[in-house]
Structures are given as structure tokens and as C-alpha cells.
N, C-alpha and C positions, 0 to 999 in steps of 0.2 A: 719798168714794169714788164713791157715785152721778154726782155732774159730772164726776169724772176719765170712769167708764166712756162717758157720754153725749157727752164731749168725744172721745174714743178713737172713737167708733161713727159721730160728725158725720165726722171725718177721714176714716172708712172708705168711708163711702158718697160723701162730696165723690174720692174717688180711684179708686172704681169706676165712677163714673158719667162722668168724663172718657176718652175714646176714645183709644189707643192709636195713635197716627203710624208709616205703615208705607211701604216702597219698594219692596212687590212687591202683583203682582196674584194670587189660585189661579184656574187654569183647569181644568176638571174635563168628564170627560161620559162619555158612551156612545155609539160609535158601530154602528149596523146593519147589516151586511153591510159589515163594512172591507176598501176595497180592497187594504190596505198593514198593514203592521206599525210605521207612523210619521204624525206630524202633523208635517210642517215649518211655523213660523211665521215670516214674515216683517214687517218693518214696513212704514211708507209708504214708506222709500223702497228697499223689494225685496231690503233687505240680510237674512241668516235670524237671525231671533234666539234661536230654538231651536226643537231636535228632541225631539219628546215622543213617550215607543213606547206603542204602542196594546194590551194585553195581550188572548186569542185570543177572551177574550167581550168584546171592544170597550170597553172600559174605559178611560180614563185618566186624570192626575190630576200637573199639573205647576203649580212656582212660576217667576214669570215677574218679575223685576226690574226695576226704574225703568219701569214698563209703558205709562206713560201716552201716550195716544196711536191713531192707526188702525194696525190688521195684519191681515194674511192668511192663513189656515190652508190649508195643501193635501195633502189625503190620496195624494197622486201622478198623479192622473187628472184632480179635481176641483178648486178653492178656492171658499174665499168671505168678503167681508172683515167683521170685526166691531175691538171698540173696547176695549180694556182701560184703567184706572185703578187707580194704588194703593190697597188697599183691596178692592178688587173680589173677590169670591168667586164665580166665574162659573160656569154647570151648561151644558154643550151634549148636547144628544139630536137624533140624526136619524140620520136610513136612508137609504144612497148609491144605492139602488134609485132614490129621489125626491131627490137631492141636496139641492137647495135647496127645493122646494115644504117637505121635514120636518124645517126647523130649528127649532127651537124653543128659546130659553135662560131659564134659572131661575137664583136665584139675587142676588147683590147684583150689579146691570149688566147685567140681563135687559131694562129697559125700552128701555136706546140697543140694545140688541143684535140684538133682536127689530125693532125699526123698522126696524135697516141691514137685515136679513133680507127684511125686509116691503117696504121699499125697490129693492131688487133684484127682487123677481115686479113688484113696482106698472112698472117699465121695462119689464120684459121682456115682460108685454102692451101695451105699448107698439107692438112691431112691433119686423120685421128690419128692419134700412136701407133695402131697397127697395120696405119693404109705409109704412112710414113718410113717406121723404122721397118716396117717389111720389105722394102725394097731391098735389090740390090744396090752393091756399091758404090758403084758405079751413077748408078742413077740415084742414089741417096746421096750423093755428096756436086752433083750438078743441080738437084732441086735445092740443097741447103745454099748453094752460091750465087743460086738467081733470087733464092729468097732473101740475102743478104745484099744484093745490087738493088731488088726493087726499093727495100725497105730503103738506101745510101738515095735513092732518088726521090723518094718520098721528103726526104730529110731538107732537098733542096730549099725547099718554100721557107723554112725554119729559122728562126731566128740563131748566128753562128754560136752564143754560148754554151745555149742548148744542144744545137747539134753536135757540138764536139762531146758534149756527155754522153751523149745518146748513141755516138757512134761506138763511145767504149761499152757500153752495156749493149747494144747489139752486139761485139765482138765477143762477149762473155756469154752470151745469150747463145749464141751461135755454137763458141765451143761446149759450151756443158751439153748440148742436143750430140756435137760430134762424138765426146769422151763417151756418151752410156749408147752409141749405137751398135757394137760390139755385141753387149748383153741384150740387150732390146733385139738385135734382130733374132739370137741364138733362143731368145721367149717364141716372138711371132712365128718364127719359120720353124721354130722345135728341132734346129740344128744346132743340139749342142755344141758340138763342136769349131762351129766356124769360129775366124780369125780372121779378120782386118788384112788386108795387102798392106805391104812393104811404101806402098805408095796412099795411102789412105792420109790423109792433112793433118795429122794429130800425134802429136808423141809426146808420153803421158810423162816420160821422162826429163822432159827438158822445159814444162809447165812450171811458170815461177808461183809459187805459193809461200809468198813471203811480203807479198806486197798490203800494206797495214791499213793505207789509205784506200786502197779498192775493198779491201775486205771489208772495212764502215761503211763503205759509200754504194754500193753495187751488190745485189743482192744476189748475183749470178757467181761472179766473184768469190762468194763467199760458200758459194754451192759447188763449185769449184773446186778448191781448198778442201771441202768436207770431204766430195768424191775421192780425191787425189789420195786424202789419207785412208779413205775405204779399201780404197783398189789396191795400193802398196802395203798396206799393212796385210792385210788378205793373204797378197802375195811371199810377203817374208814371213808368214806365220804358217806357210804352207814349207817353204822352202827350208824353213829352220825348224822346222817341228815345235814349236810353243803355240800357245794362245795367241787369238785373235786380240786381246786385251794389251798383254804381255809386247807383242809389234804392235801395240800402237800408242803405248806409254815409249818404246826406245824411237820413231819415227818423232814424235812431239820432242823428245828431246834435242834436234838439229834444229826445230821449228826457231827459228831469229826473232817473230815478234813476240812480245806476251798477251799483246790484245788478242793477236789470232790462239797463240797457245790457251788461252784461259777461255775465249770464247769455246774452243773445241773441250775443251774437258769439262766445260759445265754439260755439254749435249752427253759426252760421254758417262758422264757420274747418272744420267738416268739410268745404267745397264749396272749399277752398283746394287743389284737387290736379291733376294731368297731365291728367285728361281736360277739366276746365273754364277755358277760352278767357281767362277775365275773374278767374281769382286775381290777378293783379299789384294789381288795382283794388280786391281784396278785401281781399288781403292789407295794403298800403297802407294802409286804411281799419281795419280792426282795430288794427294800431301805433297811431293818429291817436287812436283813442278809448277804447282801453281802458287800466284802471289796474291791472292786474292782471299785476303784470310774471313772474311765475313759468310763465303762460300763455302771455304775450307769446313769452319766452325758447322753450319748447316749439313756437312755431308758427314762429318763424323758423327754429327747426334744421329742422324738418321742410319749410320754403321753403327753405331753403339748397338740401339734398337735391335737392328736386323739382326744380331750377333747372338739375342734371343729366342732368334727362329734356327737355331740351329738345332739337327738333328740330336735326339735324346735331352733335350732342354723342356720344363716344363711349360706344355702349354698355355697360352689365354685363357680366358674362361669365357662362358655366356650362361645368363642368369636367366630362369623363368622365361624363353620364348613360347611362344605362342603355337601350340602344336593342331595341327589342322585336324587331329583326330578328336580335340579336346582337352582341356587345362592347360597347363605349361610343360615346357622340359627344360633342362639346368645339363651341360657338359655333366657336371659330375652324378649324375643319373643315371648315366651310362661306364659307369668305371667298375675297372673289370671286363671291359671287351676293347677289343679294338672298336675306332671311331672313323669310318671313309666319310668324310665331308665335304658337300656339294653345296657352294655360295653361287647362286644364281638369282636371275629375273625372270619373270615372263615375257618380258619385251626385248630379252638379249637371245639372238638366233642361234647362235654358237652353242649356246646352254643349252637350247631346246634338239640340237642336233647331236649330243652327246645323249639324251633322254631314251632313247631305244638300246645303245650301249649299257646307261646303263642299267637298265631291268632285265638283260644278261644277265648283266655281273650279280646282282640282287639275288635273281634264280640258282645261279651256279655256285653262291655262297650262303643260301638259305637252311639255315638250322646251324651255320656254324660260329664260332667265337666273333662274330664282329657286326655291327651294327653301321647301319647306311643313313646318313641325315641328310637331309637337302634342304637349306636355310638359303630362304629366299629374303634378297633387299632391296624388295619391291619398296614404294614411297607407303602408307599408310591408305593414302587417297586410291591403290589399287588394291586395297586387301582381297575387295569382293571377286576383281580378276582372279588375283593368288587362287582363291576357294574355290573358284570354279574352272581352273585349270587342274589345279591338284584331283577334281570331280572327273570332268573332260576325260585326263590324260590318263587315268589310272594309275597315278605315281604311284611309286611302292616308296616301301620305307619310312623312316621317320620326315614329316613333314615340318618343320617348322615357319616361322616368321620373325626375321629379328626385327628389334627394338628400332631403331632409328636408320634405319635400311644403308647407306655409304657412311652413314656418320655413328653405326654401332660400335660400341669399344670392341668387339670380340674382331670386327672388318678393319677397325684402325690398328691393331695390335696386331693382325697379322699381315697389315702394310700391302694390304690389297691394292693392285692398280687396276684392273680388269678381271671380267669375268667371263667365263665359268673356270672358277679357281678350287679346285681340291686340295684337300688336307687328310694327312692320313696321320690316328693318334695309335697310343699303344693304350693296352689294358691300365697300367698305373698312369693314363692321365701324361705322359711326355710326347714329343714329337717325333713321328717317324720319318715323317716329309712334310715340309710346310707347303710345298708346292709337288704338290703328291701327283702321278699321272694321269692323264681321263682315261675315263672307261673304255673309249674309241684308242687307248692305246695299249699294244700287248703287251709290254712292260707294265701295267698297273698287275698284270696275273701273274708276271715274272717276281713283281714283289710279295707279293699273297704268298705264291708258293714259298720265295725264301724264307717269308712269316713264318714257314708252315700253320696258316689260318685255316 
């Protein structure tokens, strides 16, 4: 009986003392003066992965699934990023008086959490941008080297897995500040022309940007990679006289990975559109290299499309907008004159800063063949704004209101990204420029004159 019970008590203790395999993390704390009644989390990559409510004495206390990995908590006002793992049983305490100086974590995952913490003030006395990259060289690359020894000391307390990631994304962290200090200081100091010494820590030349598994994993890494091909292309596009487009479809070409390859030409296919000169060359070279044919299919519809907006191609239309003088007006109401068209808002500054421009242009083309529209896509819920800016401002010209303000066919049709976007049409109703120039630029009277308007 005694070796059953002694066999029975070995069992017991061999099955308490083995650790229990879990798939979530608990995240827990107290917050001080909350500015909100919620903590959004997000992860790396910005997607939210949950809302946790903050109860009135700041309190909370949520379980977080398959956790592992970097994210972001944001009270609505503030964030700041920390690191969960399975397992993890995490305490956060701090006061939004002091956001980040009084974070503090307890807890299982307090040691990586508290360095990301510790990590963020170690930069932040670092310097703004231009108390930073204004320095000289000298002294800007002794503050980048102590600021990388304190953060290697910081790291000490840290759990080794950790720290060995963390020293490579420091390392990355570290060169992408070194690579744009060049331009950065030649902004701050308004010396165009300086140039780095011969002995400066950096040689853009001999940066491996091929490396596949840092480019997924490290965010720096990947900013890296993008610069590298900014800066070289740049430079062979200057040296060889083609496009910036043109070097930088034959530089992707050497490029060894496809993941890297494809991830850069999806960023690049956003410059495939009506206002830039050199998509054909772009676009052309994206087909050529990429394997990624669900991408592919998506960038040709959307070339098809823009292939529309080419010069002397019949315009879009817009039906019956809402004209601030009274009734409606219709594109083709106006045919028979030239058409300069002005897609703005009242809440976009840019638009409002071309407005004295252009009631120049208005005045110095009044009485003659062409007509001035300024279609605003404001939301509906501002019309009353619209009316009483249009009141306000003394706009000249045809004032309109389109239909469904980003989501009007006549705005999707001409594959609008931003505003204040012009359009310049001819008498029969075709296009002269889909991406016509503002009135703040002397080239829009360069083209009048060649109109002879």
C-alpha cells in the first residue's frame, strides 16, 4: 500500500510540475487619468486586434489570443508599442498626464516590455529631426553610437531571444537614421551641397539588400531596401539620362528575391497614374518582372482605364450637379468652350490656397472662350458649409456640388487620388489634360496661350 501511495504522489508531483501550453496572453493594468473608456490593440501590422474597456477607476483586464508578437495600445489620444507572448501575464500601470515617461509593466513579460518602454525615451532624447540630423558629422554620428551602446545596455535585463532580435532591428534602425543623414542635414542646414566624409560609417554601395528573411521580419530592413533603390535609381537615372521609373525597373531587375521584388513594385505601380509622364515605362516593367499575377491583373485594369484619360480622348461626363447659383449644370452644357476644372473641398487647405490664384486666372480670362467650374466633393452633411463658403469667399465661376462627393462617377472616372485636382477639357467635349496645372502654376497660362484661348 505504502509504494502504491508513493507511486500515486511521484505521478502527482511529475504532473504538477510540468507547465501547461497556452494560446493566449492576460493583459491587465491601471490606467491614470484615462483619457477614454477603451484600449484599442493593434498589431504589427495596424490591423486592431482587440478593444478592451477601461472601467471609471482605470482598471482593466483582457485575454488576448495567439498573442505572440509586437502591438500597439492606444488610449484615443496617445499609443505606445509593447510585445505580448503566450503565456504572458502582463500588469501595465501609468498616468496619461506623463504618458510614456510612467509606464511601467509587472508581471510575466515585464522585462521585454519595460526596455520597449525604456527604448522609446532612450530615442526621444535623442532629438527632433532637426535638433538631430542638424548636427555635424562628426557629432551626429558619436550621438548615433552612444545612442546605440545605451540602448545594447538596456537590452542587458532582457530575455537572450529577444535580445538577439532586437539587437538586429536596432542595427537596422540605426542604419536607415545613418543612410538619409546626407539629405536630412543638406534640408536642416540648407546646404545643398554637403557630402558625407570619406570616413562617415555608411557605404550605400556595399548594403546587402537581398536579404528575404529580414525584409518580412524587420521593418527597418525593409525601409532599407526601399531607400537603397530610391537613392541608386536616382543616381543611374541622372547619370544615364532616362527616367527615374526606367532605373528603377533595370535595378529590380538584379534584385535576387521575388518577395522583395514584388513587394517593391506593388509600392511602385502607385506612380502608374495620369499625372506621371513615364507609367507606360512603368507599367511595362512591372508585367516584365513580377510573378504575382492577381496584382498584375489589378494594375492592368486599372492601365486600361487610365489609358482613357489620355490626352484628346473623350471625356467623363457629370449629369445635373447642383450649381450654387441655382438649378443644375450637366458637362455637356458647357460644350463649345473650353472647360478648366477645379475638384475641391472646403476642408482641403491646398484647395483653398490655389483660390486667390485662381480668381486671377478667372479675371485675366473673362469674356473669353472658356469657362471656369469648381466642383466641390464635399460629403452632403457639408452642403450648408459649401454655400456659405462659396457666399464667404466670393468664388467666381461656375460653382457646382457633385453627386456623391469621392464616390461620384465623373471623380471615379477620372481616377482622382487627391485634391485640388484640375482638369482642362476642349470645346468638343475631349481632354486636354486630365491632370491640368493649378492656377499657382505659370504653365497653366503657358497652355492658354498655346490654346490660343
Amino acid at each position: 500500500m505504502k509504494k502504491l501511495l508513493f507511486g500515486i504522489a511521484t505521478i502527482a508531483l511529475v504532473s504538477c510540475g510540468k507547465e501547461e501550453t497556452v494560446n493566449y496572453a492576460l493583459f491587465k493594468g491601471n490606467i491614470k487619468n484615462p483619457n477614454g473608456k477603451e484600449l484599442k490593440i493593434t498589431n504589427s501590422s495596424n490591423e486592431l486586434v482587440r478593444t478592451i474597456k477601461v472601467l471609471d477607476d482605470g482598471s482593466f483586464t483582457d485575454t488576448i489570443f495567439n498573442a505572440n508578437g509586437h502591438h500597439r495600445f492606444s488610449d484615443g489620444k496617445e499609443s505606445s508599442s509593447f510585445y505580448l507572448k503566450d503565456g504572458y501575464d502582463l500588469s501595465l500601470n501609468m498616468d496619461t498626464k506623463e504618458f510614456d515617461e510612467t509606464i511601467v509593466y509587472t508581471g510575466k513579460g515585464n522585462e521585454v516590455n519595460n526596455f520597449l518602454a525604456q527604448k522609446y525615451l532612450i530615442k526621444e532624447r535623442a532629438g527632433s529631426p532637426p535638433e538631430l540630423y542638424g548636427l555635424e558629422e562628426s557629432a551626429y554620428v558619436d550621438k548615433m553610437n552612444n545612442l546605440n551602446k545605451e540602448l545594447e545596455k538596456a537590452l542587458e535585463k532582457v530575455d537572450s531571444d529577444f535580445a538577439e532580435e532586437e539587437k538586429i532591428k536596432i542595427k537596422y534602425e540605426q542604419l536607415t537614421h545613418m543612410m538619409k543623414y546626407q539629405d536630412a542635414y543638406r534640408y536642416f542646414s540648407k546646404n545643398k551641397d554637403f557630402t558625407v566624409s570619406e570616413a562617415f560609417p555608411i557605404d550605400l554601395e556595399k548594403i546587402d539588400v537581398t536579404n528575404e528573411e529580414h525584409f518580412e521580419k524587420y521593418d527597418a530592413y525593409k525601409e532599407i531596401v526601399r531607400y537603397h533603390l530610391s537613392k541608386t535609381a536616382s543616381k543611374n537615372a541622372k547619370k544615364e539620362n532616362i527616367s527615374f521609373e526606367a532605373a528603377a525597373i533595370t535595378y529590380l531587375k538584379n534584385q535576387k528575391s521575388d518577395v522583395i521584388k514584388n513587394d517593391i513594385l506593388k509600392g511602385l505601380a502607385f506612380q502608374v497614374s495620369i499625372s506621371n509622364p513615364n507609367s507606360e515605362v512603368l507599367y511595362n516593367g512591372i508585367m516584365e518582372l513580377s510573378n504575382d499575377e492577381e496584382f498584375k491583373e489589378k494594375l492592368t485594369k486599372q492601365y486600361t482605364s487610365m489609358q482613357k484619360l489620355a490626352d484628346g480622348k473623350v471625356s467623363p461626363s457629370f449629369e445635373n450637379y447642383e450649381n450654387n447659383a441655382g438649378g443644375t449644370t450637366s458637362l455637356a452644357d458647357l460644350k463649345g468652350k473650353y472647360v478648366y476644372i477645379d475638384l475641391w473641398a472646403t476642408w482641403c487647405q491646398p484647395c483653398k490656397a490655389e483660390i486667390p490664384f485662381l480668381k486671377k486666372v478667372e479675371e485675366k480670362y473673362s469674356g473669353k472662350n472658356i469657362a471656369f467650374v469648381s466642383i466641390s466633393i464635399d460629403a452632403k452633411a457639408d452642403h450648408d458649409t459649401w454655400k456659405k463658403m462659396v457666399k464667404d469667399e466670393e468664388l467666381g465661376g461656375i460653382q457646382l456640388m457633385a453627386d456623391k462627393d469621392w464616390q461620384s462617377k465623373f471623380v471615379l472616372d477620372y481616377q482622382v487620388q487627391g485634391i485640388p485636382h484640375f482638369i482642362l477639357i476642349d470645346p468638343e467635349g475631349n481632354i486636354v489634360k486630365s491632370y491640368a496645372p493649378r492656377p499657382s502654376n505659370k504653365k497653366l497660362i503657358e497652355l492658354f496661350d498655346e490654346l490660343k484661348i
